[in-house]
Residue, then its C-alpha position, 0 to 999 in steps of 0.5 A: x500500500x501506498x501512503x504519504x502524509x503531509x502537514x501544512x502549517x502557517x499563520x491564519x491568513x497564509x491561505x493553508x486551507x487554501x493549499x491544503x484544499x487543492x491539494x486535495x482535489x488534486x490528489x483524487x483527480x490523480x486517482x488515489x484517496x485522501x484525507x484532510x483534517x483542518x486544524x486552525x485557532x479562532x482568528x482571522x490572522x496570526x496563531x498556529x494554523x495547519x492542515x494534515x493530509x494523507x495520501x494513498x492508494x487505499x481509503x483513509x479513515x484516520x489521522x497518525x501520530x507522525x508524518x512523512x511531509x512538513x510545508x511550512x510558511x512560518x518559522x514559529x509554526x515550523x518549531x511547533x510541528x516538527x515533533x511531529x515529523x518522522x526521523x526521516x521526514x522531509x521539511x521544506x521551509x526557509x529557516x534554520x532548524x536543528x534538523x535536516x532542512x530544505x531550505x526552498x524560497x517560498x517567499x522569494x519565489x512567491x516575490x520574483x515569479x508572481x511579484x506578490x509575497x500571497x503566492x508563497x502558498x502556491x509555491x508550497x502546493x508545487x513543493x509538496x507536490x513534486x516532493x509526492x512525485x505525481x505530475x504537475x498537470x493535475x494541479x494546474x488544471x484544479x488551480x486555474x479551476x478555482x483561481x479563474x473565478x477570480x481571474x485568468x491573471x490571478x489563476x495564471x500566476x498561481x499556476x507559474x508559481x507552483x510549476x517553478x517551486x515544482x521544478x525547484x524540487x526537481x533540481x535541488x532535492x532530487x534524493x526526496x522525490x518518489x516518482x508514482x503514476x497517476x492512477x486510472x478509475x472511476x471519478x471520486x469527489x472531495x467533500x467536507x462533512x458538512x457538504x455532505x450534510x448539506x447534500x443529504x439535506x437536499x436529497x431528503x427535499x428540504x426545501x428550507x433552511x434557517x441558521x445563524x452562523x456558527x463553527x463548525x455548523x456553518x458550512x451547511x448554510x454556506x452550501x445551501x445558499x451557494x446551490x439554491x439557484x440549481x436547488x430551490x432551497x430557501x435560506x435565511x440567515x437569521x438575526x440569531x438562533x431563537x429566529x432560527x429554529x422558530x422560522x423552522x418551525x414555522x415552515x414546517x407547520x406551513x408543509x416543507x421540510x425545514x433545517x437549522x444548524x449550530x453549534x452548542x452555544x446556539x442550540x442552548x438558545x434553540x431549547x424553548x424552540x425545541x420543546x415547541x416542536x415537541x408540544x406542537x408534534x412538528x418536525x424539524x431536522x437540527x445540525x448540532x455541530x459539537x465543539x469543545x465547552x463550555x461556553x466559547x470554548x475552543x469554537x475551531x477544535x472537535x469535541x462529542x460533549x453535547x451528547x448529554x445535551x441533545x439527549x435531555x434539552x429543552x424542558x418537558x419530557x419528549x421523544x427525539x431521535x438522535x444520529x451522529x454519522x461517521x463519515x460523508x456517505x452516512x451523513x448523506x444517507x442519515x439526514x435523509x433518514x432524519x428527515x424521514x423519521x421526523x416528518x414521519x412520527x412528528x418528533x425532533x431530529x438532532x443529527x451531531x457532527x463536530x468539527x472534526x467530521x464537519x471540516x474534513x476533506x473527505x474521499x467519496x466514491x458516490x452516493x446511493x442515490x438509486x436507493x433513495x425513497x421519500x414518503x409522503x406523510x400528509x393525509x389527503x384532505x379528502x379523507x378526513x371525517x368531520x373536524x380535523x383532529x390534529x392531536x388524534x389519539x391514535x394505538x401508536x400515537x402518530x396523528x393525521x397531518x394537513x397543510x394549512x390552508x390547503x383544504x376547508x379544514x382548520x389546523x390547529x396549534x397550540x403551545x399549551x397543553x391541548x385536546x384532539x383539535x388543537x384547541x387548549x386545555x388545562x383538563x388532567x385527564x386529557x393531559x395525561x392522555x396527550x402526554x402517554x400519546x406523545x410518547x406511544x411514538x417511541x416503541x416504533x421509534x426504536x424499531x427504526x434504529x440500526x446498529x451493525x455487530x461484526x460476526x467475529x466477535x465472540x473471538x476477540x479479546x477486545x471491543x472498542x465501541x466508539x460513536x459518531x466520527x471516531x468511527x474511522x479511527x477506531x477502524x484502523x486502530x482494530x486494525x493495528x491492534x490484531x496484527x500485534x496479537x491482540x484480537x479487536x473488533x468495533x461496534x460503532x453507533x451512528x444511530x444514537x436515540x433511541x438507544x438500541x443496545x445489541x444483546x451481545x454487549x449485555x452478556x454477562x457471560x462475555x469473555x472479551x472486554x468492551x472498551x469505549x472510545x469518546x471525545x468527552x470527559x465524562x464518558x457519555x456514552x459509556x454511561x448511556x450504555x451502562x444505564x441500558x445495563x452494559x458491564x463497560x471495562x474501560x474508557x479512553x477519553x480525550x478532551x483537549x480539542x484534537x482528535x485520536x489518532x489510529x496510533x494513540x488508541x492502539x497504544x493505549x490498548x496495548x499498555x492496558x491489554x497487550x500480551x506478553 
């Protein structure tokens, strides 16, 4: 297998998403995977900004603990990375260091060939390219792609100043080259989390979006917005997230399928909202894209502390559902299976990211479209007998539903406490009747949930149960674990609420040990899984903003568990 790693680093304002971006599409248009994670503070200039990429001829789920290639374009963010930086990794950069070195003008280059010092991230995106080995061509076609939009002359200088880094390499580094071929096959797309969140939103035929903006949730509007004019989605950038999810809930009620999007600050200001859905049985489909708390926290890192939060906000008892998708293609098929179960049972669904899923550049080979099946959850006017019951009790709980103002029938809501039509009521017999109805949708609701058991699993001495985008990394990780002589398998949860716990993880009689994976401190998970009755051995948490590498988790285990 082949397989290169790469870090760009710099200062916030040096264009290292930039780099890291066309690399990316390069890298797939030449037929091999990719991975990026983007690892940037919360300023517009200055600080420690990086993107870590890895190369291969094979699917990349995860992040290691070294790398094979450091770019950089400031010397204080070159002293920072180069611990991580393999013994024999290569470092092109224009400073001294106490390594090994390729000193290769990127600025001066940048100055002499594009007159402006801007173009010394396109200096470093030819540096890192011929270092790979793969040929020019595929990054001059995806830099005068994007650049063109702006102007022939900025794509143009873009263009000349990577081929002359390119060709500096060729002359100057000739030992750190390794020629590979570009590879033939079927075309693949590059696309953050949050694109592909986007992207599901529209095959589940949203129709309209309200947020605020807030990282790491902010790209789903951005993407919305920028493809209404071929989609029809109505966005709306609301004045802050109580407008949001209320023009949600409003447009829902009207009959389109509606979204918002934040982060956890905003979803504390979406609560009272949420509870109005609840109360009113409309459906809406919420993003909440997790970042470390509490307050402003750390707003560009990842974290899964909101787990808890999603699980109980909003006041009054209610029945949710709950998904946290791993990688693109299962954000793209769970928000349409959100909006499916929403729209279907007239409850909330909270789909969590975080920056980690949200961020990154994925490889995606397609998406199942063909598989794709919508369903119409409106009753016909037609076949409604005398008033319209909107809050019918019904054996599973789940009431008629009509457009407003679509037929000669009165569609009631109501905030309060309310009978069959809709109209309030304070009586104690109805309200114990409306609320045991609300929650007569969970039984159903739990059928819905999916979770995938590996069949050999009664054959491991280690389970690592991981949830939401730890997925790939806990992957790679079993792995690495059994090829040192530790059997390990991976139960991963995407479909979080409701909880449906497989049986085999409640066998007291297990020989192996269950091992969570999380990005939180408590273990909120682990506890959701303890209080379903699971006997937990051991937690790996991690709460410092980054997230796990394939080498740290197998390290771990290793020192927990390892044979002699």
């Amino acid at each position: 297998m082949y397989k290169k790693s790469v870090i760009i680093c710099g200062q916030a304002g040096q264009g290292i998403q930039t780099v890291c971006f066309i690399l990316a599409k390069a890298i797939v248009r030449s037929g091999y995977y990719v991975f990026a994670w983007q690892d940037f503070q919360s300023r517009i200039r200055g600080g420690e900004t990086s993107s870590r990429l890895i190369l291969s001829d094979e699917p990349v789920k995860s992040l290691p603990d070294k790398y094979d290639i450091l770019v950089s374009l400031d010397k204080t963010n070159t002293d920072i990375y180069m611990p991580l930086i393999k013994q024999d990794g290569i470092v092109l950069a224009e400073d001294e260091t106490d390594r090994n070195i390729i000193n290769i003008p990127l600025k001066k280059i940048a100055m002499e060939i594009g007159e402006n010092k801007i173009y010394a991230n396109a200096a470093a995106i030819g540096a890192v390219w011929a270092v790979i080995g793969l040929p020019i061509e595929k990054v001059e076609n995806v830099l005068r792609q994007e650049f063109t939009k702006k102007s022939e002359n900025i794509a143009n200088r873009n263009i000349i100043v990577a081929k002359h880094s390119y060709k500096w390499i060729e002359e100057n580094c000739i030992n750190c080259r390794q020629k590979i071929e570009t590879k033939n096959g079927s075309a693949k797309m590059v696309l953050t989390g949050n694109e592909a969140v986007a992207l599901g939103a529209i095959a589940a035929d949203c129709r309209f979006m309200a947020a605020y903006p807030m990282t790491p949730s902010t790209g789903i509007i951005t993407y919305l917005s920028e493809t209404s004019h071929k989609t029809g989605i109505l966005t709306e950038q609301a004045e802050d997230e109580i407008a949001a999810i209320n023009m949600a809930i409003g447009a829902s009620y009207a009959g389109v399928r509606s979204l918002t999007a934040t982060s956890g600050g905003g979803f504390s200001l979406m609560v009272e909202g949420l509870s109005l859905a609840a109360m009113t049985e409309t459906p809406i489909v919420i993003v909440l894209g997790q970042r470390p708390g509490p307050a402003t926290g750390l707003p560009t890192r990842t974290e899964q502390g909101d787990l808890n939060f999603a699980l109980n906000a909003a006041h009054g008892e209610f029945p949710r559902f709950i998904f946290a998708p791993s990688n693109p293609v299962e954000a793209f098929n769970l928000m349409i299976k959100a909006f499916e179960v929403s729209q279907k049972y007239r409850v909330p669904a909270i789909v969590l990211t975080d920056q980690y899923l949200a961020d990154s550049y994925w490889t995606v080979d397609n998406f199942d479209i063909d598989s794709i099946k919508l369903n119409d959850y409106f009753s016909k006017p037609e076949n409604i007998n005398g008033e319209f019951k909107k809050y019918m009790l019904t054996d599973n709980g789940i009431s008629p539903r009509l457009k407003p103002g679509e037929s000669g029938n009165l569609v009631i809501d109501d905030s309060d406490e309310h009978d069959q039509y809709g109209h309030m009521t304070e009586n104690d017999i109805i309200r114990k009747l409306m609320v045991e109805k609300r929650w007569k949708k969970y039984c159903s609701m739990i059928e819905e949930m999916r979770v995938v058991v590996p069949n050999n699993i009664y054959d491991s001495d280690i389970v690592l149960v991981s949830w939401g985008s730890n997925y790939g990394i806990t992957l790679e990780s079993t792995k690495m674990l059994t090829a040192k002589g530790i059997k390990t398998t991976i139960i991963n949860f995407s479909e979080i609420w409701p909880l449906k716990v497989p049986i085999v993880l409640l066998n007291k009689e297990k020989k192996f040990k269950i091992v969570v994976v999380e990005n939180n401190f408590n273990g909120q998970f682990a506890g959701l899984l303890e209080e379903k009755g699971v006997v937990v051995d051991y937690k790996i948490l991690k709460y410092n903003g980054l997230p796990f590498t394939e080498d740290e988790i197998t390290r771990i285990i290793t020192e927990k568990y390892g044979k002699d």
